[in-house]
C-alpha positions in Angstrom: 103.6 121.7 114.1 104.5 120.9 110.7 108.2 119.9 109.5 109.8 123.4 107.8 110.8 121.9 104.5 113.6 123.8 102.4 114.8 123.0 98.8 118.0 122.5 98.2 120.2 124.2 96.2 122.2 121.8 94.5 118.7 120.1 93.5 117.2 123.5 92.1 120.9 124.0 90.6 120.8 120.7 88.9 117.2 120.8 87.6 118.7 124.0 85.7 122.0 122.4 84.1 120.1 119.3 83.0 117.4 121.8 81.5 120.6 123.8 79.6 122.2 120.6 78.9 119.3 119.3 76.8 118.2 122.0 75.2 122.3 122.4 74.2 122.4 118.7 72.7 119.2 119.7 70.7 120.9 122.4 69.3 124.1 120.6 68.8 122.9 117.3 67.3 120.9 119.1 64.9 124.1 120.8 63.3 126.3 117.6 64.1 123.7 114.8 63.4 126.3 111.8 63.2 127.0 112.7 66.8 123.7 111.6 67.8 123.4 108.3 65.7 127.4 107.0 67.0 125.9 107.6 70.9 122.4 107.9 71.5 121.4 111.1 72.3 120.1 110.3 76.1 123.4 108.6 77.1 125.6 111.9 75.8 122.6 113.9 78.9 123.5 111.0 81.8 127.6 111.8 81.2 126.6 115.6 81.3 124.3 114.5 84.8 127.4 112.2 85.5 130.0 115.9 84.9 127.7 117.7 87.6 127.1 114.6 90.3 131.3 114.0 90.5 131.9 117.8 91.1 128.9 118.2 93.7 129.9 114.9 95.4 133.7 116.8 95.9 132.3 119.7 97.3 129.8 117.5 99.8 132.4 115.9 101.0 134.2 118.8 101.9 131.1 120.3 103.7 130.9 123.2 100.7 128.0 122.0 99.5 124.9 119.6 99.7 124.6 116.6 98.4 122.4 115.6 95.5 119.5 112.9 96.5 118.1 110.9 93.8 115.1 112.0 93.8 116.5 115.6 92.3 118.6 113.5 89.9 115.8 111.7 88.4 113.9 114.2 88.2 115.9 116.7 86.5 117.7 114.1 84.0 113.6 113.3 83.1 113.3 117.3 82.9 116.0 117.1 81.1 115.2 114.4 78.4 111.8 115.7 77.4 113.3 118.8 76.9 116.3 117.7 74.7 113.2 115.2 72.7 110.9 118.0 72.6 113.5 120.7 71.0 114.8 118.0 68.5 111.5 116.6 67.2 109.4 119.3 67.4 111.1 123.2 68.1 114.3 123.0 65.3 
């Protein structure tokens, strides 16, 4: 019998901020370029991956919430990135 396989939702949760987070830096280093040349643009999406990890990582270790594997964090700071590039270069 195969192994029943669920998703978590701190994963699918994360996927989603990273996705809002880079399509938000787009936005907001197209109206505040300077921001984006003093730190590059990628670094400014790890602190906002960096924001979301601490606070999960509190509530895991109070048993609120799961925690975050790093296969969910790679993947949505990647989701993330090509989203933020994509929106910056080619969308505004």
């Amino acid at each position: 019998m195969p192994a029943s396989r669920t998703i978590p939702m701190t994963g699918l949760a994360f996927v989603v901020y990273m996705l809002a987070a880079g399509l938000g830096l787009a936005f907001v280093f197209k109206v505040y370029p300077a921001l984006g040349a003093t730190v590059p643009g990628f670094m400014w999406l790890l602190v906002a991956a960096l924001v979301f990890d601490v606070a999960v990582h509190q509530l895991a270790a109070r048993g609120i919430a799961q925690a975050l594997t790093m296969p969910w964090r790679v993947g949505g700071f990647c989701a993330g990135a090509v989203l933020q590039h994509s929106a910056s270069t080619y969308a505004l």
